[in-house]
C-alpha positions as CSV (number, residue, x, y, z in Angstrom):
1,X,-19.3,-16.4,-11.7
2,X,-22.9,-18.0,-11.2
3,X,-25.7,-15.9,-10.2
4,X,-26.3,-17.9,-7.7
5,X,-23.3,-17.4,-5.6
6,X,-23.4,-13.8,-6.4
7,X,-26.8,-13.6,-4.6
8,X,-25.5,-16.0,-1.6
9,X,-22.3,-13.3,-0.9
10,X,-25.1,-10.8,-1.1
11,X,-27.3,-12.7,1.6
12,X,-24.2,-13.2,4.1
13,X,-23.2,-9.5,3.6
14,X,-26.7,-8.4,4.7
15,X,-26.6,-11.2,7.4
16,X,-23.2,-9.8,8.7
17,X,-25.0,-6.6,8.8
18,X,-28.0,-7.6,10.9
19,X,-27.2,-10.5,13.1
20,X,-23.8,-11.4,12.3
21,X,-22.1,-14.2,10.9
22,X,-20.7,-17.9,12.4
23,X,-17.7,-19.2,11.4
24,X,-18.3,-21.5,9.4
25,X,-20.4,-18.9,7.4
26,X,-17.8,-16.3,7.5
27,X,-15.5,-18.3,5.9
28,X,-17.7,-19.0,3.0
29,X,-18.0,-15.6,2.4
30,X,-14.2,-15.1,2.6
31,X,-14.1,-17.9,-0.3
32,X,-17.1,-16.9,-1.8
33,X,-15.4,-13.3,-1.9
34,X,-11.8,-14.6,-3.1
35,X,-13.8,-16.4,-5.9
36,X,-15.7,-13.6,-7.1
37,X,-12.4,-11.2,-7.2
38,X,-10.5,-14.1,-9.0
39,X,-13.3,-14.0,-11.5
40,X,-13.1,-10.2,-12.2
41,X,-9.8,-9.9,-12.6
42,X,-9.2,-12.8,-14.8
43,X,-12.5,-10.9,-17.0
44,X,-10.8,-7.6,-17.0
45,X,-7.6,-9.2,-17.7
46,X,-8.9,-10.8,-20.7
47,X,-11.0,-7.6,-21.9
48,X,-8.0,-6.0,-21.9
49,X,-5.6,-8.7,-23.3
50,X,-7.8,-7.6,-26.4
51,X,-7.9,-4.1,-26.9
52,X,-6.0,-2.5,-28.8
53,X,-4.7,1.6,-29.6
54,X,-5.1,3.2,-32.3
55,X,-2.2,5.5,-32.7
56,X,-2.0,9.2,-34.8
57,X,-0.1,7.4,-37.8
58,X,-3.2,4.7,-38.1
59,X,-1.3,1.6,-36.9
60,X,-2.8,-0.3,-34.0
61,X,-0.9,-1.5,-31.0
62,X,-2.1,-3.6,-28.7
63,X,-1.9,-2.9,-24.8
64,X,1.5,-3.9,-23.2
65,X,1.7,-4.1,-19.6
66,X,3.0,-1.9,-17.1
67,X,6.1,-2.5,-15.7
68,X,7.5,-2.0,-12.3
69,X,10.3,0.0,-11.4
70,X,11.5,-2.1,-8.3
């Protein structure tokens, strides 16, 4: 994600803070937000997509994911 809109869902947060928000500017920090969250994930995701373990006997696995009991 760009700097910029990094600093810009920093502005509205402190502008929520101190005199509030409209709506039109509240919902471009609600997609500003949703952006920055889809960004993370998809980084972590990714960091994580490459690491790998390094198990007692010497071979290397990679991570597998979880999965859920439902």
């Amino acid at each position: 994600m760009e700097q910029q809109k990094i600093d810009r869902i920093n502005a509205l947060a402190k502008k929520a803070k101190t005199t509030g928000l409209d709506a039109a500017e509240a919902a471009e920090q609600k997609a500003l937000r949703q952006e920055y969250i889809s960004a993370f994930r998809s980084s972590l995701k990714a960091q994580l997509d490459n690491t790998i373990i390094l198990k007692p006997d010497g071979t290397a696995a990679p991570l597998q994911q979880k999965r859920d009991k439902s």
